[in-house]
C-alpha positions in Angstrom: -19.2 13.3 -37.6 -22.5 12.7 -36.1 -24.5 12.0 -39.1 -21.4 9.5 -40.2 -21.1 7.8 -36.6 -25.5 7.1 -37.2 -25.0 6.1 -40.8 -22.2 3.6 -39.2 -24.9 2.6 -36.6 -28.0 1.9 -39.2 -25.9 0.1 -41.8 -23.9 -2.3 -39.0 -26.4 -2.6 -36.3 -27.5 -5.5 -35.1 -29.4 -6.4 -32.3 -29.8 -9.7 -30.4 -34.4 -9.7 -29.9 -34.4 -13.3 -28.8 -33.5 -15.2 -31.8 -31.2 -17.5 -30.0 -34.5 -20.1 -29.1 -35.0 -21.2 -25.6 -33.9 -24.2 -24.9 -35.4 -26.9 -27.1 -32.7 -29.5 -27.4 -32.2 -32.1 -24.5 -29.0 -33.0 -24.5 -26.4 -31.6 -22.1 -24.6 -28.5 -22.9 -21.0 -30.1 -23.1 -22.6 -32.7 -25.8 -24.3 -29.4 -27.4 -21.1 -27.7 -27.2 -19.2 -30.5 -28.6 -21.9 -31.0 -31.7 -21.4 -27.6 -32.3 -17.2 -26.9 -33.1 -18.4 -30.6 -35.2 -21.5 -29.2 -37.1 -20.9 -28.2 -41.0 -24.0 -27.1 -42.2 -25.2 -23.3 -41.2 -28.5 -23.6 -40.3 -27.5 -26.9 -37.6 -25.0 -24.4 -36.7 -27.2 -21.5 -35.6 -29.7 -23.6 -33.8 -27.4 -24.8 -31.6 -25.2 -21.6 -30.9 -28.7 -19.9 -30.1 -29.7 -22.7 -27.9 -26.0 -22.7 -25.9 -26.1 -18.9 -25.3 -29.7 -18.9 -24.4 -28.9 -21.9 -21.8 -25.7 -20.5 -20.6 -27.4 -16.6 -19.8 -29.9 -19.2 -17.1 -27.2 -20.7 -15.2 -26.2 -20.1 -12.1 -22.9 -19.4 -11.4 -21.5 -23.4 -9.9 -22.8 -24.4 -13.7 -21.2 -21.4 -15.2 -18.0 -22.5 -13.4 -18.4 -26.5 -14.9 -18.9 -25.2 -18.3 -15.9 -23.0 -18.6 -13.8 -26.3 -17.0 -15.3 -28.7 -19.4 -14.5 -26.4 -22.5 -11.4 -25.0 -21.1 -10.2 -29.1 -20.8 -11.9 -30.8 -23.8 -11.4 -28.4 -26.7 -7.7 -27.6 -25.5 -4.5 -28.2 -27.7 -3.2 -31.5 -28.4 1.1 -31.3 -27.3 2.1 -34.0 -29.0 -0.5 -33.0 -32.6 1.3 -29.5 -31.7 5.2 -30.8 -31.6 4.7 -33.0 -34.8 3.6 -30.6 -36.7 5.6 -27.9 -36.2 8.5 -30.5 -36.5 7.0 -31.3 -40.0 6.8 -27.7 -41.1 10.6 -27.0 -39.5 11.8 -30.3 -41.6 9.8 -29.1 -45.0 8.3 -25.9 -45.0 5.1 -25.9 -47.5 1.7 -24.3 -47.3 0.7 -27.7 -46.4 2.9 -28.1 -43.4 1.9 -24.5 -41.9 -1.4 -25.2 -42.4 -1.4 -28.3 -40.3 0.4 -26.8 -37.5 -1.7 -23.5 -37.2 -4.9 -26.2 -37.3 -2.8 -28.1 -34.2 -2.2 -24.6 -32.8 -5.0 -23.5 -32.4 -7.3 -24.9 -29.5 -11.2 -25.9 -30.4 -12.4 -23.4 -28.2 -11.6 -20.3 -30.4 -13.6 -21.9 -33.3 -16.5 -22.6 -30.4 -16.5 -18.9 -29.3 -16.1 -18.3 -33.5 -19.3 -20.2 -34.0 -21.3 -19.0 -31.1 -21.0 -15.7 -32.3 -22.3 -15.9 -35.9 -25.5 -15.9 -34.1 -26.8 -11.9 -35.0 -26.3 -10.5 -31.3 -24.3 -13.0 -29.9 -21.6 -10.6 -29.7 -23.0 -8.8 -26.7 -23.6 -12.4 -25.1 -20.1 -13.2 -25.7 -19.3 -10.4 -24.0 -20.9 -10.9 -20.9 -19.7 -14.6 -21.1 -16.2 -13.6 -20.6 -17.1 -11.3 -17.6 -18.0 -14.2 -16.3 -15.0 -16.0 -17.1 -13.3 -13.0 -15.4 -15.1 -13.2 -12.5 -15.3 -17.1 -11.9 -12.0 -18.1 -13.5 -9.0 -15.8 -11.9 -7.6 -18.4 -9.3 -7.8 -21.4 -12.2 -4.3 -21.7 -14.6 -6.9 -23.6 -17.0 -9.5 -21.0 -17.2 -7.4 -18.2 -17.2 -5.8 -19.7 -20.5 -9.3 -19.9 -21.5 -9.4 -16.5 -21.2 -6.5 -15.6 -23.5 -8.4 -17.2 -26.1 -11.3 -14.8 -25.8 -9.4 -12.2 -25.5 -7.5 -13.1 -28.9 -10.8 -13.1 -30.7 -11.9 -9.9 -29.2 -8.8 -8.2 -29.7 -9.4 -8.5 -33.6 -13.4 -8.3 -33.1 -13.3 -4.7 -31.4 -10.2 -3.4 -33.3 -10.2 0.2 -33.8 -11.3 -0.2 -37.7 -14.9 -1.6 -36.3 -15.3 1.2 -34.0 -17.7 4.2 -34.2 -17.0 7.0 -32.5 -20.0 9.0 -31.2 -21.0 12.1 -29.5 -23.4 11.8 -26.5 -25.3 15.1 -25.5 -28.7 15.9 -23.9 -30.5 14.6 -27.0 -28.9 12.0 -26.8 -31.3 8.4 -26.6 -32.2 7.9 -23.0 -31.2 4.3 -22.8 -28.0 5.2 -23.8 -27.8 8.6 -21.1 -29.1 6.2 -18.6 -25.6 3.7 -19.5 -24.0 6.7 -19.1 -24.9 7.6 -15.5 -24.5 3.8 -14.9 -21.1 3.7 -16.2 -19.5 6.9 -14.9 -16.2 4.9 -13.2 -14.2 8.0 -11.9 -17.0 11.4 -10.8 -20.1 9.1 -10.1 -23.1 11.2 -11.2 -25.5 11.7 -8.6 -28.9 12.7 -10.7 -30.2 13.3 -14.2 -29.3 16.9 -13.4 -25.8 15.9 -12.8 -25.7 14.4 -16.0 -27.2 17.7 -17.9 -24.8 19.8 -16.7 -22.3 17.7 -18.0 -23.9 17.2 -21.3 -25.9 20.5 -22.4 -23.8 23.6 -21.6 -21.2 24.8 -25.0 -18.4 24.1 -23.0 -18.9 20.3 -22.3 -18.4 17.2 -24.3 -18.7 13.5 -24.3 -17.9 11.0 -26.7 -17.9 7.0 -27.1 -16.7 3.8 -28.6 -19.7 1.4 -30.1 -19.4 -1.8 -31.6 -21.6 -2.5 -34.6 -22.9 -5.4 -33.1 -23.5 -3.8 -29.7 -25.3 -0.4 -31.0 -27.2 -0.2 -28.0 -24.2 -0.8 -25.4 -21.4 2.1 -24.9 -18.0 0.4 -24.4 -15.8 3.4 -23.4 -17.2 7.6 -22.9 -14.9 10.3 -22.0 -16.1 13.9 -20.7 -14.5 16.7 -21.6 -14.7 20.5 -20.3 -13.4 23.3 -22.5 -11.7 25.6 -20.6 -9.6 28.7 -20.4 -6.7 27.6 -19.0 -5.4 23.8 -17.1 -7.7 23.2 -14.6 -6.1 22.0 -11.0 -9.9 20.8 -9.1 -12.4 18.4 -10.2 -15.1 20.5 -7.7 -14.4 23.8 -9.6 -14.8 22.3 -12.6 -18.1 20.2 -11.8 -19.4 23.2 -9.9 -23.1 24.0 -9.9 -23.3 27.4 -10.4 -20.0 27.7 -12.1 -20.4 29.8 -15.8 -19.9 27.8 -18.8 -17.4 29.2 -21.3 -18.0 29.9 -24.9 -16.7 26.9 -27.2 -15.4 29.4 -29.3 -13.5 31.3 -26.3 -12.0 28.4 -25.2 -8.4 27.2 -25.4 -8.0 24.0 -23.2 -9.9 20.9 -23.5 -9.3 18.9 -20.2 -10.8 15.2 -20.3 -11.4 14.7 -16.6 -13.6 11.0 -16.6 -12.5 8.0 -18.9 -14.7 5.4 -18.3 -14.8 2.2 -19.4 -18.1 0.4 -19.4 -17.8 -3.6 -20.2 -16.5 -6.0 -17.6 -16.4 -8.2 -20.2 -14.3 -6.4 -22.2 -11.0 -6.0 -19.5 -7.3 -5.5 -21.3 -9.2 -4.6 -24.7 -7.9 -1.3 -24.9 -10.1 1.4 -26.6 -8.7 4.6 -24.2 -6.1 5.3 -26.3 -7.7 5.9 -29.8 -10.6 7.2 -28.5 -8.6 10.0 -26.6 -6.1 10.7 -30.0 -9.3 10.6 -31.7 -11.5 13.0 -30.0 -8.5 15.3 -29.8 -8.0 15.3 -33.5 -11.8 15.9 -33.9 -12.1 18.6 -31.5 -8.7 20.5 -32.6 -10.3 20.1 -36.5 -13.8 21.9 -34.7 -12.5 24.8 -32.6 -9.2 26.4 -33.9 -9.0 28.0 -30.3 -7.9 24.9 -28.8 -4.5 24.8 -28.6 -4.1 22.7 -25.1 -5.4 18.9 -24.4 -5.0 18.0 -20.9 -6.6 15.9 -18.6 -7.3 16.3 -15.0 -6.7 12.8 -13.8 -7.3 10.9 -10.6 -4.4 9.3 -8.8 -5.7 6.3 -7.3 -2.8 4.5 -6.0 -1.0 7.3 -4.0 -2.1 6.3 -0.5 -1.6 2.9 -0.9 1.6 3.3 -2.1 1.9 6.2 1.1 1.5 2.9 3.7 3.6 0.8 2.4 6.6 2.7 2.0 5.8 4.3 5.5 5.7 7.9 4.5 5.0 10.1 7.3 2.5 12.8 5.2 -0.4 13.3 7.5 -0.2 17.2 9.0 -2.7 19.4 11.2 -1.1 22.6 9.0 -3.3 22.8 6.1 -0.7 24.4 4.1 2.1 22.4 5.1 -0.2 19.5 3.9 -0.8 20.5 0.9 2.5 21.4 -0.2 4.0 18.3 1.1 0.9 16.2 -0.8 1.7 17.7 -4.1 5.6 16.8 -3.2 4.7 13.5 -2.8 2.1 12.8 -5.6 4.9 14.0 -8.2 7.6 11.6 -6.4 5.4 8.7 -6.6 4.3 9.8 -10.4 7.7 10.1 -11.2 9.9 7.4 -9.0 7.0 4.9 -7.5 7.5 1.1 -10.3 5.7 -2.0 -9.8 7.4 -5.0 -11.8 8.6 -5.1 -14.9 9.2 -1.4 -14.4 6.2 0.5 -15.1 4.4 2.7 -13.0 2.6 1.6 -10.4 -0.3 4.2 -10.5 -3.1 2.5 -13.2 -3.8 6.1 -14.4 -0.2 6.7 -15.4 0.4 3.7 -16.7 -2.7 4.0 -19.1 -1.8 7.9 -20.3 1.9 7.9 -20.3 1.4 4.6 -22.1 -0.1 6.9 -24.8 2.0 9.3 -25.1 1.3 11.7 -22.1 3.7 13.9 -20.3 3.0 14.4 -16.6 2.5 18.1 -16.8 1.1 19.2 -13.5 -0.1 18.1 -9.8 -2.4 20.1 -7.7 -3.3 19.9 -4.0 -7.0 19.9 -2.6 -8.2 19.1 -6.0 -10.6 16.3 -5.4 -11.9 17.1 -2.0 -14.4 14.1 -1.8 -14.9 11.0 0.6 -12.8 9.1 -2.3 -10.5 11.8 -3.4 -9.7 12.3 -0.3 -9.2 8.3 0.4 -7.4 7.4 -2.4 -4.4 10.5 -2.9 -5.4 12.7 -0.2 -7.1 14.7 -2.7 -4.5 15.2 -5.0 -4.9 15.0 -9.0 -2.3 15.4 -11.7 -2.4 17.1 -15.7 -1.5 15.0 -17.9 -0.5 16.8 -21.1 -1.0 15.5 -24.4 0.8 17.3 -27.4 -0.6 15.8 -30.2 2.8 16.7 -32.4 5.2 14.2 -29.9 2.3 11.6 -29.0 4.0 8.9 -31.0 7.0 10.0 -29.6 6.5 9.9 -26.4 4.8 6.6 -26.7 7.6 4.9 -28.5 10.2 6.4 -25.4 7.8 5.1 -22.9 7.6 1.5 -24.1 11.2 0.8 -24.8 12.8 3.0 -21.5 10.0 3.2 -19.6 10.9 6.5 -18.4 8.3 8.9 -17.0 8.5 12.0 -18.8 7.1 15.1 -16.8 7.5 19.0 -16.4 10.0 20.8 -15.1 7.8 21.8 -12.1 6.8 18.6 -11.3 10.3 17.2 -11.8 11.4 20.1 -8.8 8.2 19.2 -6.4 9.9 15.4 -6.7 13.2 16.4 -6.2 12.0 18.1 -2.7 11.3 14.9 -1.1 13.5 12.2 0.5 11.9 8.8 1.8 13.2 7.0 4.7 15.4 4.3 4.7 15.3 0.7 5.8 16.8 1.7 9.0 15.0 5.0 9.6 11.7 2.9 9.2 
């Protein structure tokens, strides 16, 4: 798998060393913008995508925000081009008549980003651009359709097929170890130490998505811990001068950090392949493992604690932590945001593919922000690789939670004021 995932690299890679010019062109962006979606010949073409990107990465963010507006506006769809078309095709269907209203369809700004991007590197560029659509653009209707656009493009640009999957250890490059400490999203690592003892012992594993066009740049990483047994605390497992298991002796693989790593890059989703794939690979590798679970965070508990006005703070450290566990699997099971789905991220994200919620442990993440964000509770979730699709299909069309027995009892314990009792 490793000498693949490099071949992958070497063959695809392509790196952006400042071959988009500095700016050499005079005119305004908008007019460079607008020359470019009309340019036909290549070499015009490159020039000016080179010069935008180059321009656009020196702006501040008030003449980030005008750009986005004037592109968002000017290279929008035409209604009425839109209507008559697709009345056309609806009165004569023909190649012809499709053709002409997918053109009227589809707004100038995809073929923009399109062209901006056959610049070698611009990918990465493009990337970052959106981020700063994200960042700029959320409170603007305009812009956030903008948005949908770039996320159309990407959504075919980073499918799975394009992907290479590969394994990150201590040897690994140390521009890429250093995105990795940057990265880390869920167990921040404190020191290149940290980060060994995540990355050299047998027992440890991390893996990530890259792009072709972004070799340098890991998009998602997960870490994973072999184990004997489900683990039920992040601390025990992270320990210091805890003693790595034998790969070969170990029958649990537990991915305790997903991380995803571009901003730009926000409702792409890579977590699910790359946890089916690493699963597949690592099953394939050690015939021990017979368990793949992860030890997840659950980030929305005390939030969702406060505003249903749950009484769960105790000075009886047991009594705490039994009635924390009752509660985690309660809102894991029972807590919905709109449209029905979870309201925890995390669940959301594995039951979405094709996760049970296996198990929920007490004093498992006894950290400033374990402690902040679920009292220090974590859940298992358990992922059988022979009902994944299964489970997937159930969760999208009932959106049921499916979860243990256990953690079905622990929610059954507990009983939530009502309107009045509040």
């Amino acid at each position: 798998m490793t000498l693949l995932a490099e071949l992958l690299s070497t063959v695809f890679e392509r790196r952006y060393r400042g071959q988009a010019t500095r700016a050499t062109d005079g005119r305004p962006l908008t007019e460079l913008a607008a020359a470019l979606v009309g340019s036909a010949g290549e070499t015009s073409g490159l020039a000016l995508a080179g010069e935008i990107l180059s321009r656009f990465a020196d702006m501040d963010d008030d003449e980030k925000l005008a750009f986005f507006r004037n592109i968002a506006t000017t290279m929008n769809i035409d209604p009425v081009a839109v209507r008559t078309t697709l009345d056309a095709y609806e009165h004569t269907p023909s190649k012809a008549s499709y053709r002409a209203f997918a053109e009227a369809a589809e707004p100038a700004r995809q073929e923009f980003v399109r062209r901006l991007n056959s610049v070698q590197g611009a990918t990465g560029a493009l990337v970052q651009m959106r981020a700063d659509l994200l960042r700029l653009g959320r409170k603007e209707p305009e812009l956030q359709a903008l948005d949908l656009d770039f996320r159309h493009l990407f959504a075919s640009w980073f499918n799975r097929g394009f992907l290479v999957l590969r394994p990150i250890n201590w040897e690994s490059p140390a521009h890429i170890l250093d995105k990795i400490i940057a990265y880390e999203a869920v167990h921040a690592i404190d020191s290149w130490e940290d980060l060994r003892r995540r990355l050299q012992p047998t027992d440890r594993r991390c893996f990530a998505f890259f792009h072709p066009s972004m070799p340098d740049e890991p998009l998602i990483f997960v870490e994973v811990a072999l184990t004997k047994g489900i683990p039920g605390s992040i601390q025990t497992l992270l320990a210091e001068d805890r003693e790595a298991v034998p790969s070969e002796d170990a029958d649990t693989a537990t991915f305790y950090s997903i991380s995803n790593c571009q901003a730009g890059l926000a409702s792409i989703s890579f977590g699910n392949s790359l946890i089916k794939q690493v699963a597949a690979d690592l099953a394939a590798e050690l015939s021990g493992l017979k368990t793949f679970v992860t030890l997840s965070p659950i980030p929305g508990l005390t939030k969702w604690l406060k505003t249903s006005e749950v009484e769960w703070l105790s000075d009886d450290a047991e009594t705490m932590s039994d009635k924390t566990r009752a509660l985690a699997a309660f809102y894991l099971l029972n807590a919905k945001s709109r449209g029905g789905l979870p309201y925890d991220p995390v669940a959301r994200f594995h039951l979405g593919n094709g996760a049970v919620v296996h198990a929920v442990h007490s004093d498992a993440d006894v950290s400033e922000k374990g402690r902040a964000q679920s009292g220090g509770a974590m859940v298992n979730y358990l992922y059988d690789l022979s009902k994944i699709s299964q489970n997937h299909e159930n969760f999208v069309t009932t959106r049921d939670v499916v979860a243990s027995a256990d953690v079905k009892a622990l929610a059954d314990t507990v009983t939530l004021p009502t309107t009045e009792e509040r």
